[in-house]
C-alpha positions in Angstrom: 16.6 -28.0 34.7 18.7 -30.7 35.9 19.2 -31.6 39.8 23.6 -30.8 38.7 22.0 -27.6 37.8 19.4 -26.5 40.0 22.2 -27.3 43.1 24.9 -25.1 41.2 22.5 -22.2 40.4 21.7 -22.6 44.2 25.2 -22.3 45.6 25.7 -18.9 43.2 22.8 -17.1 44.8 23.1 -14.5 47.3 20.9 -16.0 49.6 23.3 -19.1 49.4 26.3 -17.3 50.4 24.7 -15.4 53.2 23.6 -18.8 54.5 26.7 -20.4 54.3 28.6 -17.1 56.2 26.4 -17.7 58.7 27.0 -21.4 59.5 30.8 -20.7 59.0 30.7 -18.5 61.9 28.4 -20.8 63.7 30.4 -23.9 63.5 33.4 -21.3 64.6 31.5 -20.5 67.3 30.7 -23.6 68.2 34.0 -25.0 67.7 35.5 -22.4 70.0 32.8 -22.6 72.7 32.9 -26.5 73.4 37.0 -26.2 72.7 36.9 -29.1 70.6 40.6 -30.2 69.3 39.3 -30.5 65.4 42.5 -30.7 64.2 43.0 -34.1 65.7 39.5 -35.1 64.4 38.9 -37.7 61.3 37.4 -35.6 58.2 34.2 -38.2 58.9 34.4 -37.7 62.8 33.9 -34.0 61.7 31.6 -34.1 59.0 29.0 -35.6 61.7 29.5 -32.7 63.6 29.0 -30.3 60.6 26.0 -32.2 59.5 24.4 -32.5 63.0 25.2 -28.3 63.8 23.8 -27.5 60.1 20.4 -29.3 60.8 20.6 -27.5 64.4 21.4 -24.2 63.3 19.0 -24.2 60.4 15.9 -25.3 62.7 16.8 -22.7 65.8 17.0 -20.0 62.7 14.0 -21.0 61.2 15.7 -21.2 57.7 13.8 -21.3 54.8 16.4 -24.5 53.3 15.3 -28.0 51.6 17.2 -31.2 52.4 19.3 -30.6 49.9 20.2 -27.0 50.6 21.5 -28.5 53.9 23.4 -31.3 52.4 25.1 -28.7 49.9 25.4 -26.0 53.2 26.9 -29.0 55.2 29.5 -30.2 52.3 30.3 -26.1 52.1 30.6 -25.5 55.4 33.1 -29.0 56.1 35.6 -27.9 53.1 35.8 -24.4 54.6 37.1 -26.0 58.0 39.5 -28.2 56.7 39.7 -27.9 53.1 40.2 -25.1 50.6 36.6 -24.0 50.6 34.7 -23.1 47.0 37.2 -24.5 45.1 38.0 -28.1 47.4 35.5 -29.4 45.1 37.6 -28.3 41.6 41.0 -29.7 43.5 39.4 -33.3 43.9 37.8 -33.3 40.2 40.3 -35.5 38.4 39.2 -34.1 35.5 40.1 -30.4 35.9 43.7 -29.5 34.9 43.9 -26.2 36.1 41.6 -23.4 38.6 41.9 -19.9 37.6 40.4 -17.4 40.7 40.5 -13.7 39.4 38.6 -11.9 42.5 35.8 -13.0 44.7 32.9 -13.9 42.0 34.9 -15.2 39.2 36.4 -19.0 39.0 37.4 -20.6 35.9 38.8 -24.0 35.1 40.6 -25.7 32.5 39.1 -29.1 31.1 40.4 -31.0 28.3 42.3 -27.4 27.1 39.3 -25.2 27.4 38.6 -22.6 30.1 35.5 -22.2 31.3 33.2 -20.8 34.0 33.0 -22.8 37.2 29.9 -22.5 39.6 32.0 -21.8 42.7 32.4 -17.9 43.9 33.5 -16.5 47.3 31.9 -14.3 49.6 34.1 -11.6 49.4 37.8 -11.0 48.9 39.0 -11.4 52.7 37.3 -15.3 52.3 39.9 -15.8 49.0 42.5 -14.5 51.0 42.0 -16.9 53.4 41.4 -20.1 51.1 45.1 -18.6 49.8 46.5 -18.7 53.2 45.3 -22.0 54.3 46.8 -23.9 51.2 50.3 -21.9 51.7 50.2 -22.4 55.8 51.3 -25.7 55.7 53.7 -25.4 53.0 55.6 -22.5 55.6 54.9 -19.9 53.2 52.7 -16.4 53.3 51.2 -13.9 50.9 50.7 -10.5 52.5 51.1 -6.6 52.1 54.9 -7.1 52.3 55.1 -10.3 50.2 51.7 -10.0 47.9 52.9 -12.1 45.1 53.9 -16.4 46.3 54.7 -19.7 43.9 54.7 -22.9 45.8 53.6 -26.4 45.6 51.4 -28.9 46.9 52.0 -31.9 48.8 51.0 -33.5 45.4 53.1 -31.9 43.3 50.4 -29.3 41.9 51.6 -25.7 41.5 50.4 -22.6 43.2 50.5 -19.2 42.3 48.7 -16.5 44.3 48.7 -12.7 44.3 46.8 -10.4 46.0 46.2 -6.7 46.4 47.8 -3.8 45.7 49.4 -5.5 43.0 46.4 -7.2 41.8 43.7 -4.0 41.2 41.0 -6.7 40.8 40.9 -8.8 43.8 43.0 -11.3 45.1 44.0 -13.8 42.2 44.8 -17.7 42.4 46.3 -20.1 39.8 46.3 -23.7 40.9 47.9 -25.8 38.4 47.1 -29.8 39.4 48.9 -32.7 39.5 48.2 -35.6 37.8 48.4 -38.9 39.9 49.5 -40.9 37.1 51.7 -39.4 34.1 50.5 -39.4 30.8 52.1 -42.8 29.1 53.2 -42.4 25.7 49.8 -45.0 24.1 47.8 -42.8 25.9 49.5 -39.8 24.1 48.9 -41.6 21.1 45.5 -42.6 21.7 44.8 -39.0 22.1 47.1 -37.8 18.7 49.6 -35.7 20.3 51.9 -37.7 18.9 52.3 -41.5 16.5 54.1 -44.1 17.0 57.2 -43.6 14.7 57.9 -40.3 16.4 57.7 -42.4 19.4 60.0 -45.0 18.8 62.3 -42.2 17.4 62.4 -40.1 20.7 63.4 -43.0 22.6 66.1 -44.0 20.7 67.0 -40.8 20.3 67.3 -41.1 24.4 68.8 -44.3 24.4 72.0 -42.5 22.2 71.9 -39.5 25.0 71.1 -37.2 22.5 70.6 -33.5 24.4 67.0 -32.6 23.7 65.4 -29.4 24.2 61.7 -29.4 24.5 59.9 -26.2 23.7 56.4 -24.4 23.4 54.2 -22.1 25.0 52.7 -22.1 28.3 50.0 -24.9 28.9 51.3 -26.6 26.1 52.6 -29.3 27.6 56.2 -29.3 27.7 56.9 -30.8 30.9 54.5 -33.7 30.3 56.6 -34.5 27.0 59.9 -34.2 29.3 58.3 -36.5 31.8 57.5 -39.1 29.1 61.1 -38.9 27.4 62.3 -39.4 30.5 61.0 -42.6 31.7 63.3 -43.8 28.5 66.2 -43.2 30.3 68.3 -46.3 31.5 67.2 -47.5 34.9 71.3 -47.9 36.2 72.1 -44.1 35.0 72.1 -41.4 37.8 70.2 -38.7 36.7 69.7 -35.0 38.8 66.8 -33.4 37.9 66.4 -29.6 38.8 63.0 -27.7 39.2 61.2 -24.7 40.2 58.3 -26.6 41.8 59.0 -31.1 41.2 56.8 -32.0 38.6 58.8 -34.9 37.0 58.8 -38.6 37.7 60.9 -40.2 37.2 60.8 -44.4 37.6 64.7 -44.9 37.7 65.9 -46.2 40.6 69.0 -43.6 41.1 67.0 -40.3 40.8 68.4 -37.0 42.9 65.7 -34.1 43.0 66.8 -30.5 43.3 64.5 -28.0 43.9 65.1 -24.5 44.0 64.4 -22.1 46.8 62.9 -18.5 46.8 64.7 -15.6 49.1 62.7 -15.8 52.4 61.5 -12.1 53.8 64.9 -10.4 54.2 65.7 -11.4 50.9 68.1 -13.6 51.3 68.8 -17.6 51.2 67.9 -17.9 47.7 69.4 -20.5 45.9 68.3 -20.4 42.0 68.5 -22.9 39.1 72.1 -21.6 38.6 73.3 -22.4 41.5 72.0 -26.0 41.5 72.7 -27.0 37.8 76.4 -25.6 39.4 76.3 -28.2 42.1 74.6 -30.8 39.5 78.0 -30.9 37.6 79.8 -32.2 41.0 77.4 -34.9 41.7 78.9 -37.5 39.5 75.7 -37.2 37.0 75.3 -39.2 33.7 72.1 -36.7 33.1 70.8 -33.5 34.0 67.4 -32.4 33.8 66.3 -29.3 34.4 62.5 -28.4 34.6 62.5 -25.1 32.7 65.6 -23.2 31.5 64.1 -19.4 32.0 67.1 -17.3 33.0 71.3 -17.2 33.7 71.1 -21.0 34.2 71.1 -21.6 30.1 75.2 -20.8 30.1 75.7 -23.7 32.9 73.3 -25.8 31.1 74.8 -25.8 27.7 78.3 -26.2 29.4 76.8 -29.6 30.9 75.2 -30.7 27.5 78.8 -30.0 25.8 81.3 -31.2 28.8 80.3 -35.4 29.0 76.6 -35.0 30.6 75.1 -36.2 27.2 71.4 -37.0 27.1 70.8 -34.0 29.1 67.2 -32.7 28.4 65.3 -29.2 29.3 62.2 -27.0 28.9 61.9 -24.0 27.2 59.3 -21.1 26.5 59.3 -20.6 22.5 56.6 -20.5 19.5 59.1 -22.9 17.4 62.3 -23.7 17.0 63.3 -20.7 15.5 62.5 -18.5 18.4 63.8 -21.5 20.6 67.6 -20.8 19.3 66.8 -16.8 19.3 65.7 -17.1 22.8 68.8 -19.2 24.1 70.7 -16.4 23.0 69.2 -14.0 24.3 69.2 -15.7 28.0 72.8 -16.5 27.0 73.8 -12.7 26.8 71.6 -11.6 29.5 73.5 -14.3 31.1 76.4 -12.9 30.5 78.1 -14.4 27.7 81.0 -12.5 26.0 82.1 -14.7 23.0 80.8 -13.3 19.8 77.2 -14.5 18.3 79.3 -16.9 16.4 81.0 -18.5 19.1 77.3 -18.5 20.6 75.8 -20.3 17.8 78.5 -22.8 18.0 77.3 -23.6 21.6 74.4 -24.1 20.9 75.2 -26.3 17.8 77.5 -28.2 19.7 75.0 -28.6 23.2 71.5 -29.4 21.5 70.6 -32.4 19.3 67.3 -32.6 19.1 64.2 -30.1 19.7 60.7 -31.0 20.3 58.3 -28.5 19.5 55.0 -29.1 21.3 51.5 -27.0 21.6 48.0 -26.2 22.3 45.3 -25.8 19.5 43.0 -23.3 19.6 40.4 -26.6 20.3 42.3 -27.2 23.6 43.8 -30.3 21.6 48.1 -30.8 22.7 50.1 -31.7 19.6 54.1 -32.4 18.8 54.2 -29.9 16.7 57.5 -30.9 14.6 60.8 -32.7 16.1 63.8 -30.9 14.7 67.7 -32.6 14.5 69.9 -30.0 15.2 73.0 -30.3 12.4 75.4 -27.9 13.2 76.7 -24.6 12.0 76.2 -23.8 8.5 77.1 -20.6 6.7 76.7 -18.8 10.2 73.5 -19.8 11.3 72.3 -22.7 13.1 71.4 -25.8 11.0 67.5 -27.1 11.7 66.4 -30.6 10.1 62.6 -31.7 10.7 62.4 -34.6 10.7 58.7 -35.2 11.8 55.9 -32.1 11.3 52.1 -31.8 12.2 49.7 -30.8 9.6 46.6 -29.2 10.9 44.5 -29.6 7.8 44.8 -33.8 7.8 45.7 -33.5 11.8 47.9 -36.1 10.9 51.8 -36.5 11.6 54.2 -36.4 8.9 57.8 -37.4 8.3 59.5 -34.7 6.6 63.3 -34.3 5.1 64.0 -30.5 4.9 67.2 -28.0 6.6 66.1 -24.9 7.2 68.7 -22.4 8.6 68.0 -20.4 12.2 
């Protein structure tokens, strides 16, 4: 067995976790006896005080450890004071995309597009809840009894979800879904075959003519980092307002205004939803709108920008392929609100979208660009679909195609 290995297997033990409860509560102890300000302390000012209380505590305790057992009980103990405890090593892994915590003994993380067991657990449920608490505290947020489900973001941009019991019957849960520091670039997108380089070059002149494109797939598919690269095409002198959920996009243009929506605090009021900013968007002198996910009444305001002189207006949307992409819209539409006739509807849509890009996840974890599809009009009632590029699975090769098919 390797060292990795040995050191993982170690930190999973029961043993392990009862060690590391009791130098938590130590250090606590310790902490609170001596009433040292920590929270003014350097993270290496600190971890000499962790390391030198570790080696004290194990020695007085008579602690059957190894060197290394203390190192790992040390580095434990240090990212449960100020950092998000078993999973503060997954957060600083560059190359984890996403950490899944379902309960106190099961953590999963996403690398490359494939889950997978981490060797992290927590020693009960109440130490989750904490770890939960201490990444929302800062952001001026709180899960509790009252308000047991929260979305929020981190200073980085990486999105949070949490919820805990009742609702959850298995524990507290936590999806962390993490940032990257630098956006994928379209040659690394193409190194990697999500996409080649004609469909490339045709996206971004496609963005250069401010044609309205709607990018869609399923979730972990990656939609947004498509809308994040089509973006950066956008002319540097154009004012563009992007609106978000949680700000993922990055936008490199100099005139960028950033919108973020807000959730009703605990009386249930102050909420201000993508509606209501894509309504203020429209008075902000923008040449583009951007918004990070249409999911709800928002796609009637939308479509009005994409038809009333905001062209080269782009947006995300949850769909299997294009198809479903148009169904959906109408179905938000009439949720919505709408009252024209399906007809009318289509015609909205005809007249607000130009292009769709269908992205997705293989079953292998690989991301593809599934098909981009010109939108052509109304024809004989139904929605006009051209593709003009299309993925084929078996060669796992990118095709251009010239076929209409009718949604």
């Amino acid at each position: 067995m390797s060292p990795e290995l040995a050191v993982q297997k170690m930190r999973m033990s029961e043993q392990y976790q009862a060690w590391k409860l009791m130098v938590h509560r130590h250090l606590l102890k310790v902490i609170d006896d001596r009433n040292l300000g920590v929270e003014d302390w350097s993270r290496s000012r600190l971890a000499r005080l962790v390391e030198d209380e570790v080696k004290r505590f194990v020695f007085d305790q008579k602690l059957a450890v190894n060197r290394n057992e203390i190192e790992s009980l040390a580095e434990d103990a240090l990212d449960e004071l100020v950092g998000y405890g078993p999973i503060q090593a997954l957060v600083d892994d560059p190359e984890v995309d996403d950490i899944i915590v379902n309960g106190a003994e099961n953590v999963f993380v996403e690398r490359q597009g494939k889950l997978q067991t981490a060797p992290f657990r927590f020693v009960d449920d109440a130490h989750v809840i904490r770890v939960i608490q201490r990444i929302l505290a800062p952001l001026g947020r709180r899960v509790d009894e009252s308000s047991p489900m929260v979305d929020a973001r981190l200073p980085d941009g990486s999105r949070v979800n949490a919820i805990i019991p009742p609702l959850a019957l298995n524990g507290p849960c936590l999806s962390i879904r993490k940032f990257r520091k630098e956006a994928l670039q379209a040659d690394e997108l193409e190194r990697l075959g999500s996409v080649n380089h004609a469909m490339l070059e045709y996206l971004q002149q496609a963005v250069l003519k401010r044609a309205n494109v709607l990018v869609l797939g399923g979730t972990g598919s990656g939609k947004t980092t498509m809308l994040n690269l089509i973006s950066q095409w956008i002319p540097s002198h154009e004012r563009v307002i992007t609106i978000e959920d949680a700000a993922e996009l990055r936008l490199e243009n100099s005139h960028v205004v950033r919108l973020e929506t807000r959730p009703p605090n605990l009386e249930g009021t102050n909420q201000v939803t993508a509606r209501d900013l894509v309504r203020n968007a429209l008075r902000m002198r923008p040449d583009r709108i951007i918004v990070g996910e249409i999911r709800g009444d928002e796609v009637l305001d939308m479509m009005q920008a994409m038809n009333t002189g905001h062209d080269g207006s782009m947006t995300t949307l949850h769909a299997n392929n294009p198809h479903d992409a148009v169904h959906r819209l109408q179905l938000l539409a009439g949720f919505a609100g709408f009252s024209g006739s399906e007809q009318m509807l289509t015609q909205q849509i005809a007249s607000a979208l130009d292009l769709m890009v269908h992205v997705a996840r293989l079953g292998d974890g690989r991301r593809r660009v599934m098909s981009i599809t010109a939108v052509e009009g109304v024809k004989d009632g139904h929605l006009s679909l051209r593709d003009v590029y299309r993925y084929d699975e078996t060669s796992d090769k990118h095709h251009a195609v010239k076929e209409e098919v009718a949604a």
